[in-house]
C-alpha positions in Angstrom: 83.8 125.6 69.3 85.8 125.3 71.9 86.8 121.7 73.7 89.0 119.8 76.1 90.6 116.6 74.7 93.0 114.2 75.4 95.1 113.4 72.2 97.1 110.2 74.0 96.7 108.6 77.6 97.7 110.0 81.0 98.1 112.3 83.6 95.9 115.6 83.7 98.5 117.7 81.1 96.7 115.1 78.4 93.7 117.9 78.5 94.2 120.3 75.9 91.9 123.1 74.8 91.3 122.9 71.5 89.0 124.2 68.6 86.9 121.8 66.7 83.7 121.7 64.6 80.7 122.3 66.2 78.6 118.7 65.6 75.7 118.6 63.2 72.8 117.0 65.0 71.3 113.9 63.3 67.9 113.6 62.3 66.6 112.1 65.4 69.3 114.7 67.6 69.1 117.9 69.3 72.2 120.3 69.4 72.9 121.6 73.1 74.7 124.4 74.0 76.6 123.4 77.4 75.9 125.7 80.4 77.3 123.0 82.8 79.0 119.9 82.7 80.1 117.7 85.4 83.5 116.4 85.7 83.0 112.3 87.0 86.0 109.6 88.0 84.5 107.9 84.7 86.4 110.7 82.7 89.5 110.2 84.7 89.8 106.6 83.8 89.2 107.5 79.8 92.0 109.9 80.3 94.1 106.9 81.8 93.3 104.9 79.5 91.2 102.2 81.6 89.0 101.7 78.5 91.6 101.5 75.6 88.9 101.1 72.9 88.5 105.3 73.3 90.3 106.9 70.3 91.9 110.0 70.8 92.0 112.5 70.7 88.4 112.3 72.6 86.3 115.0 74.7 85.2 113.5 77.8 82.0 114.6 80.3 78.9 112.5 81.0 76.7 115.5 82.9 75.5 117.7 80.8 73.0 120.6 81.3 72.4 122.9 78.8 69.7 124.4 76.0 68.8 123.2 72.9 69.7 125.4 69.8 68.8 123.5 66.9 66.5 120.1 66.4 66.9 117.3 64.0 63.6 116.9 61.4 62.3 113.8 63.3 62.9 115.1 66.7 59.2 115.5 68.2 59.6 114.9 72.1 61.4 118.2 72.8 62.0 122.0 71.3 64.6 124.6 70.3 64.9 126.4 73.9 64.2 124.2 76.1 66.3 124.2 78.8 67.3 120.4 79.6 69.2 117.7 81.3 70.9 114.8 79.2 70.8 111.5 80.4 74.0 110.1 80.7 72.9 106.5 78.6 72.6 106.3 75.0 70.3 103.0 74.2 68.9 101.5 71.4 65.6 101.2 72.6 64.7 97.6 70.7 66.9 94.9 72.7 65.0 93.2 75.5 65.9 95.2 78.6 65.1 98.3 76.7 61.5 97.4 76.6 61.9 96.3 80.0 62.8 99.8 80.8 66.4 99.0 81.6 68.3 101.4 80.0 71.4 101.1 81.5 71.5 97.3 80.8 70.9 98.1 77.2 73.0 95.2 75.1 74.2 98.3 72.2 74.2 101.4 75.0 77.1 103.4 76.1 77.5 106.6 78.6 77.3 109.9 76.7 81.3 110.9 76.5 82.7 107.5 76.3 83.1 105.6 72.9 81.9 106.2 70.7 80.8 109.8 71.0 82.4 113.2 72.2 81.2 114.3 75.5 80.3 117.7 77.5 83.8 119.0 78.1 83.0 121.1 75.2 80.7 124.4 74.0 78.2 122.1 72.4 77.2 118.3 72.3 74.9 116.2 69.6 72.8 114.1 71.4 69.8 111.8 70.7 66.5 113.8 71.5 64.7 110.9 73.4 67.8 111.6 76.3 66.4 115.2 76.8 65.0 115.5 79.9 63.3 118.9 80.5 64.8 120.9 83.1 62.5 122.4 86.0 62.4 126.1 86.2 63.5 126.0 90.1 67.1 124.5 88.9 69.8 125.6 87.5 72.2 124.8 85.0 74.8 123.4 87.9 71.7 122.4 89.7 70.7 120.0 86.7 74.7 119.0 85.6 75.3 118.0 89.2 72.0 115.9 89.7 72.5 113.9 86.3 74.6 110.5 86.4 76.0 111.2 90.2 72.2 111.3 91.7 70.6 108.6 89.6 73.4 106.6 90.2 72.6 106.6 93.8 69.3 106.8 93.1 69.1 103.4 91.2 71.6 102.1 93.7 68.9 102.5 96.4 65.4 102.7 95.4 65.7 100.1 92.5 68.6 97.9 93.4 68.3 97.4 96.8 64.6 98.8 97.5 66.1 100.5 101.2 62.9 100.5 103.3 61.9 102.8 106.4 63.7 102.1 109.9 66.8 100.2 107.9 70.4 101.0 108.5 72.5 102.5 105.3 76.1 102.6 105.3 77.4 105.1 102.5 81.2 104.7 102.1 83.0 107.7 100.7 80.0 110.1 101.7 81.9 112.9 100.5 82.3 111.8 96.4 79.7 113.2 93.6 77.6 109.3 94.7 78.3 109.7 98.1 76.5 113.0 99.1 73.5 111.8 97.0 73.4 108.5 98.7 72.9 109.9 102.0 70.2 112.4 101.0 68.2 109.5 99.6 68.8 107.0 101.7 67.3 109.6 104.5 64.2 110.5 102.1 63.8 106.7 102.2 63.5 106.7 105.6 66.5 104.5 106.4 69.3 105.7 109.1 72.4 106.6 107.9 76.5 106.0 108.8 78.4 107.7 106.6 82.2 107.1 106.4 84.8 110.0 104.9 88.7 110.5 105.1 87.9 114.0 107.2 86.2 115.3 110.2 85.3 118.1 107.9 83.9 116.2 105.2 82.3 114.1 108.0 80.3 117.6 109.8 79.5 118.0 106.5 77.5 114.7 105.8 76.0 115.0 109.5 74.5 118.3 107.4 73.3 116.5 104.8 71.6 114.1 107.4 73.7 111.3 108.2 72.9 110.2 111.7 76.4 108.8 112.4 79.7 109.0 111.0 83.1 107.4 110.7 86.4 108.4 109.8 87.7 105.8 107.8 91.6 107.1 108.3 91.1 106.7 111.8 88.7 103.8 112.5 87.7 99.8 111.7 84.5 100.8 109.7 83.4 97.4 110.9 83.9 97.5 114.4 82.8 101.0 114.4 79.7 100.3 112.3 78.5 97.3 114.8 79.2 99.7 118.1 76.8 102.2 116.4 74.4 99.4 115.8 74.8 97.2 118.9 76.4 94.6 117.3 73.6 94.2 114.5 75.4 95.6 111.1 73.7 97.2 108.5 70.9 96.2 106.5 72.5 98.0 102.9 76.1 99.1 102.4 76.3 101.4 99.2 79.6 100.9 97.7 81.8 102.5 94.9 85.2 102.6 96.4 86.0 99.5 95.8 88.9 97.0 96.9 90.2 99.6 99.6 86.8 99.2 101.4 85.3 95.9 100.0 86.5 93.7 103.0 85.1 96.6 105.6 81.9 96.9 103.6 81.2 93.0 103.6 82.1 92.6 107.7 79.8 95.9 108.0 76.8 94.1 106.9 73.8 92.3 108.7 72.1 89.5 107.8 69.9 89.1 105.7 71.7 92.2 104.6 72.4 93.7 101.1 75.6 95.4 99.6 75.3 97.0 96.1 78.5 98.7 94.6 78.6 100.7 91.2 82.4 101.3 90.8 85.7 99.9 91.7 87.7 103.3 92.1 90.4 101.4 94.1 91.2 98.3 92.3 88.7 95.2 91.6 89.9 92.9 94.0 87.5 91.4 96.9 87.0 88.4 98.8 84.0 87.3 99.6 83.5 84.4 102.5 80.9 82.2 100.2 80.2 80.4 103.8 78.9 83.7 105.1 77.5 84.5 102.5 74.5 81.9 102.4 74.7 81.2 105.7 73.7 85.1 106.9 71.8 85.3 103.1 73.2 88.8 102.6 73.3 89.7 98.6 75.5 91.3 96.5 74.5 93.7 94.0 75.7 95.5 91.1 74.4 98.8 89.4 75.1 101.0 87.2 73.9 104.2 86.2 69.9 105.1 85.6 67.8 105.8 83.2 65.6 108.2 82.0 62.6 107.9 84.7 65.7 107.8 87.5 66.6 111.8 85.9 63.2 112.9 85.6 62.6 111.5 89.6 65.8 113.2 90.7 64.7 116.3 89.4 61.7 116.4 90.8 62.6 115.5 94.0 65.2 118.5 93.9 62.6 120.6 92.1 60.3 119.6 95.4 63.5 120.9 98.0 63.9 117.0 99.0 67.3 116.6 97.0 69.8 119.1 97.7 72.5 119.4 94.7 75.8 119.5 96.4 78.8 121.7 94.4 82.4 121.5 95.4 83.7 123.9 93.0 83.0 125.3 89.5 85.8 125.9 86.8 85.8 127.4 83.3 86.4 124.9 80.6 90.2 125.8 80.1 90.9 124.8 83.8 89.9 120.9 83.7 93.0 120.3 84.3 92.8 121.7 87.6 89.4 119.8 88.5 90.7 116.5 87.4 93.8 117.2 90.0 91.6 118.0 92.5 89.1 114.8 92.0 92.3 112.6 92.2 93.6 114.2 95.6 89.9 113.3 96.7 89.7 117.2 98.0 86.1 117.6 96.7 82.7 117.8 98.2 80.5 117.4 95.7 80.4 117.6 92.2 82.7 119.4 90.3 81.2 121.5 87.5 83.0 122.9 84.2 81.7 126.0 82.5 82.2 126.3 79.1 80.9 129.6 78.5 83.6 130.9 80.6 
C-alpha cells in the first residue's frame, strides 16, 4: 500500500510517499481501508520531532474514516463493511480511569498515529475493533474524518470539562482551526453566547456563519478589552483555549469570575502566567483536556447525523500532496479541517 512517512525530523519535504506492507490485523483488530483522514497540528509536531520517542520512519494521521475489509477472529462488536469512524485513543480498558470511562486519561493509551502505531496517512490502518464507531448513513467519509479528534476535542472541552450552561458567555480563541469551528457550533447547541477571535475579517464572517454572536480580530484588537466592551465589563464565564502562550495572558484577563478556562494544546509555546491572587480571589479555574472518548465520537455523530453539527472542510488533498496540507496548516490559511485522500 501506499503511505506518507517521515524517515528523520523536520520541515514538510520529511513526507515521502512510500510503499509498505499492508498491516495484518490482530486478533482483536479490524483492517480499514482509508477513505478520509484528517491532517491535525498533532502530526505536525511528530514530524518536528516534539515527541522524540516516535521512530522513523513513521506514518502520521489521527482521523480516520474508512471501511472495514477484514476482521480479526475475536472481533465481535463490528463487521467486514461497515463503514466507520476510528476513535483517535487506543486504551487498555483495565486501569482505573478506563472503568471510569476515561479513555483519554487511560495510564497505557496513546492517540492512533503516534507511538507506537502507524497512523491514517496511509491506504489502510490496523486498529483495535472496540475503537470502531459505526458511521451514520447521512455522513460521509470527510464528514466522519473531519468530526473525529477535532469535534470531540471540543466536545469534551465543553460539555464534560467545563459543563457550559444556557445564557453563559464562551470565548473560542482561534475560531478558525479544526477545534475552533467545532467549539463555536457547540458552544451555541449548549446555549451559551459566543466571541469568537480569528487573525481575519474573513475567517471572522465566517464564524458569525457558524453562529458566533460577536467577533474579534485578534491582529487588530486587545482580546481583553475587546471581550469586556462586548460584555459590559463582566468577562466571560468559559474561555476555550488551544493556542497557547500567544493568547494565554488575553485568555486569563478575558475571564469573569467565578469563570472557567480549559485549554487542550499549547500550539504557541507553554509558557503562561497566572496571577495566583486573582486566581482565588475571583475563583475562576483552570482546566486541562484532552481528547474524547468513544461515547464523545458516537455523540458528535449523532449530533451531525441530527443537522446540529456542521462538519466544516477547508480543503481536501490526495495522499501524495501532504506536503502541501502540512504547509498550509502552518501558514494558518485553513478553515476547517484539512482532509487527505488516499484513494486518490
Amino acid at each position: 500500500m501506499r503511505a506518507i512517512r517521515f524517515h528523520s525530523f523536520g520541515g514538510p519535504e520529511t513526507l515521502q510517499l512510500d510503499t509498505v506492507p499492508v498491516p495484518e490485523p490482530g486478533a482483536d483488530e479490524v483492517l480499514v481501508k482509508i477513505y478520509a483522514s484528517g491532517v491535525n497540528h498533532l502530526d505536525i509536531w511528530l514530524r518536528t520531532g516534539a515527541r522524540p520517542s516516535i521512530e522513523t520512519p513513521h506514518a502520521p494521521g489521527s482521523e480516520v474514516a474508512g471501511e472495514i475489509v477484514q476482521a480479526g477472529a475475536a472481533v465481535r462488536n463490528v463487521a467486514v463493511g461497515q463503514r466507520v469512524a476510528i476513535s483517535p485513543w487506543a486504551f487498555c480498558g483495565v486501569c482505573e480511569f478506563c472503568l471510569r470511562g476515561e479513555e483519554s486519561l487511560c495510564v497505557d493509551g496513546h492517540i492512533i498515529g503516534t507511538a507506537p502505531n502507524q497512523g491514517g496517512y496511509a491506504e489502510y490502518i490496523a486498529v483495535p475493533a472496540s475503537i470502531a464507531v459505526s458511521i451514520p448513513d447521512s455522513l460521509t467519509y470527510d464528514d466522519a474524518a473531519a468530526l473525529t479528534l477535532a469535534a470531540i476535542t471540543s466536545w469534551h472541552m465543553l460539555y464534560r470539562r467545563t459543563r457550559v450552561q444556557p445564557g453563559e458567555w464562551v470565548l473560542v480563541q482561534a475560531a478558525g482551526s479544526g477545534v475552533g469551528v467545532y467549539a463555536v457550533q457547540i458552544a451555541r447547541f449548549l446555549g451559551a453566547r459566543v466571541i469568537a477571535t480569528a487573525g481575519s475579517n474573513e475567517k471572522l464572517n465566517r464564524a458569525r456563519e457558524l453562529g458566533a454572536d460577536a467577533t474579534i480580530n485578534y491582529s487588530e484588537q486587545d482580546v481583553a478589552s475587546a471581550v469586556k466592551d462586548i460584555t459590559n465589563g463582566r468577562g466571560v464565564d468559559v474561555v476555550f483555549e488551544h493556542v497557547g502562550e500567544a493568547t494565554w495572558e488575553q485568555s486569563i484577563r478575558s475571564l469573569a469570575r467565578n469563570g472557567r478556562l480549559v485549554t487542550c494544546g499549547a500550539t504557541t509555546g507553554r509558557g503562561g502566567k497566572v496571577d495566583i491572587g486573582l486566581l482565588y480571589t475571583r475563583q475562576q479555574s483552570l482546566l486541562g483536556s484532552m481528547g474524547g472518548n468513544r461515547l464523545d465520537l458516537q455523540q458528535v455523530l449523532s449530533l451531525a447525523d441530527r443537522g446540529i453539527l456542521n462538519p466544516v472542510l477547508d480543503t481536501v488533498f490526495p495522499l501524495a500532496e501532504a506536503q502541501e496540507a502540512h504547509r498550509r496548516m502552518a501558514a494558518r490559511a485553513q478553515f476547517g479541517k484539512m482532509l487527505l485522500h488516499p484513494t486518490e
